[in-house]
Backbone as CSV, one residue per row, in Angstrom:
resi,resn,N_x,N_y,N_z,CA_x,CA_y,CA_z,C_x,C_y,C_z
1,UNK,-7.273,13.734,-7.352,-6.904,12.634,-6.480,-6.158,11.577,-7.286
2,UNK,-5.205,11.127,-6.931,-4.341,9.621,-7.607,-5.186,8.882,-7.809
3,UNK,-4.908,8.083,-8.472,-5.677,6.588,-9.056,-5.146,5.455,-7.802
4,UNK,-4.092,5.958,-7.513,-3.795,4.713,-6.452,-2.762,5.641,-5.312
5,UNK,-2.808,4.879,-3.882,-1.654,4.813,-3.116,-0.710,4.308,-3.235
6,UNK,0.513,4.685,-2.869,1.620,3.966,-2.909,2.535,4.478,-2.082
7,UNK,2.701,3.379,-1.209,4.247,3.725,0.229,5.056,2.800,-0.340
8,UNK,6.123,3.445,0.381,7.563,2.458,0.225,8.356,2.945,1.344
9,UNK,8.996,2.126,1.760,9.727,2.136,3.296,11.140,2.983,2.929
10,UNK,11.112,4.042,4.116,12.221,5.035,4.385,13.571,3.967,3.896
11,UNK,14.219,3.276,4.791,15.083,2.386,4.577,14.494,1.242,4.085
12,UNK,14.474,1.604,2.976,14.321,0.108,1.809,13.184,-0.662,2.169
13,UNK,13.474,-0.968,3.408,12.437,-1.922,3.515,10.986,-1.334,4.737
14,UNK,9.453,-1.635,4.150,8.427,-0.883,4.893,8.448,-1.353,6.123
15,UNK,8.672,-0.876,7.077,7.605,-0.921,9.001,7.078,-1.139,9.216
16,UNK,6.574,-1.872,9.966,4.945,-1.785,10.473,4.029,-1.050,10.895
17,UNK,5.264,0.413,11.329,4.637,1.966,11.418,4.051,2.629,10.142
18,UNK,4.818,2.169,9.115,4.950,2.824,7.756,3.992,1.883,7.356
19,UNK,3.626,0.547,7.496,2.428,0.147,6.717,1.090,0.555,7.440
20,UNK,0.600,1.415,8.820,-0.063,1.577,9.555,-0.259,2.612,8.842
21,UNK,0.902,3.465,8.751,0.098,4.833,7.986,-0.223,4.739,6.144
22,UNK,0.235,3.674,5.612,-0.395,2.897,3.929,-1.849,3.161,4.889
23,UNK,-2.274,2.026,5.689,-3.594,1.995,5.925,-4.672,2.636,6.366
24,UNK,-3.914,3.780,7.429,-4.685,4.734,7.425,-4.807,5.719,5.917
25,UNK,-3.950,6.122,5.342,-4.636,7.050,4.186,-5.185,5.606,3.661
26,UNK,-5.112,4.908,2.911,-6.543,4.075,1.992,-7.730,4.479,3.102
27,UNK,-7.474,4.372,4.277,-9.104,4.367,4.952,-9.807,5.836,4.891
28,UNK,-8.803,6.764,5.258,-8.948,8.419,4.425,-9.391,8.517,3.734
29,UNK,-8.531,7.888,2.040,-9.237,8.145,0.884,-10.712,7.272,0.060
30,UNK,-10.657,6.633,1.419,-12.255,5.593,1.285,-12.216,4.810,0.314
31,UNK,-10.834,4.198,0.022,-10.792,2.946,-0.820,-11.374,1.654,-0.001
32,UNK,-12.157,1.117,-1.103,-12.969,-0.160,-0.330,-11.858,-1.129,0.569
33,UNK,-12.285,-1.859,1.528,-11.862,-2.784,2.307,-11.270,-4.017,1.396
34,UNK,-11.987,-4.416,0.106,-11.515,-5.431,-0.377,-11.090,-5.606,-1.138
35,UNK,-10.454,-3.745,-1.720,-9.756,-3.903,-2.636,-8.496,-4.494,-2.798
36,UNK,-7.699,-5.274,-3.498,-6.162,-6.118,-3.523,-5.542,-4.774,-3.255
37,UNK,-4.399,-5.795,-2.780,-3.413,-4.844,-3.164,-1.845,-5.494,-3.981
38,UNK,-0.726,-4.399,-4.182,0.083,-4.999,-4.831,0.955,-4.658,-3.935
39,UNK,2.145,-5.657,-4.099,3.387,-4.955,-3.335,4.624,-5.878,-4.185
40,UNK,5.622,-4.894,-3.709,6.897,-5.558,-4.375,7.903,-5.854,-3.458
41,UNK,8.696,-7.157,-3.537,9.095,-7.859,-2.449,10.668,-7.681,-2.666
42,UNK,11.373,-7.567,-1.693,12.738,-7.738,-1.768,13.135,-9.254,-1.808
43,UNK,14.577,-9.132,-2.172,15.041,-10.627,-2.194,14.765,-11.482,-1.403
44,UNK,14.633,-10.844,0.329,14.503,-11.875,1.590,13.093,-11.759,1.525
45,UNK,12.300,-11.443,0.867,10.767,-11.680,1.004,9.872,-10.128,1.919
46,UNK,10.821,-9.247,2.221,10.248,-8.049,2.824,9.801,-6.951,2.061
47,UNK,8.819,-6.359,2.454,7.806,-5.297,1.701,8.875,-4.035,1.213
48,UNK,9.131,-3.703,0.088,9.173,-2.753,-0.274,8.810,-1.176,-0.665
49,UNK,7.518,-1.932,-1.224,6.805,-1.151,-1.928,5.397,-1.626,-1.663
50,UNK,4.532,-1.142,-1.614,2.791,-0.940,-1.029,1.821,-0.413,-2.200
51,UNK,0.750,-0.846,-2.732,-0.391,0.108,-3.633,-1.259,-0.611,-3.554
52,UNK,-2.484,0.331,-3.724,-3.709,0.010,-3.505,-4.246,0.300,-4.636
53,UNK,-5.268,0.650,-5.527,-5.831,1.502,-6.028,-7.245,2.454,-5.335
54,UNK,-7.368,3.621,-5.932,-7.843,4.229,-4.952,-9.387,3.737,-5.015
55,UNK,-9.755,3.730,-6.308,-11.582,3.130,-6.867,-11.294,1.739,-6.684
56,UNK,-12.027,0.934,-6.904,-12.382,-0.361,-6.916,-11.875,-1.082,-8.068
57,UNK,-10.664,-1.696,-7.774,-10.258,-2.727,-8.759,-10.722,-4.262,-8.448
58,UNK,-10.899,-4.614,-9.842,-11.125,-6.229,-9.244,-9.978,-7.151,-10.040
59,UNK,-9.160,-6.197,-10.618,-8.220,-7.182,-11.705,-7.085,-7.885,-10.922
């Protein structure tokens, strides 16, 4: 199993379809509810990129 998830949006920038399915697999792979997450932002401030880790980070 990965150490972490990670989506990134078909056209550059993620969906709200495409972050629905980020959230369903974390809930799949039974990563906790409160784990952070990271994401990387485009210039205008829109989601690129999505990760979770899959165990419990607190960093």
């Amino acid at each position: 199993m990965p150490a972490a998830l990670r989506f990134t949006g078909e056209d550059k920038d993620l969906t709200l379809d495409e972050l629905e399915e980020f959230v369903k697999a974390a809930r799949a792979a039974d990563v906790p509810g409160d784990n952070p997450l990271r994401a990387v932002l485009s210039t205008s401030q829109k989601i690129k990129e999505i990760e979770v880790a899959v165990d419990v980070d607190r960093s």
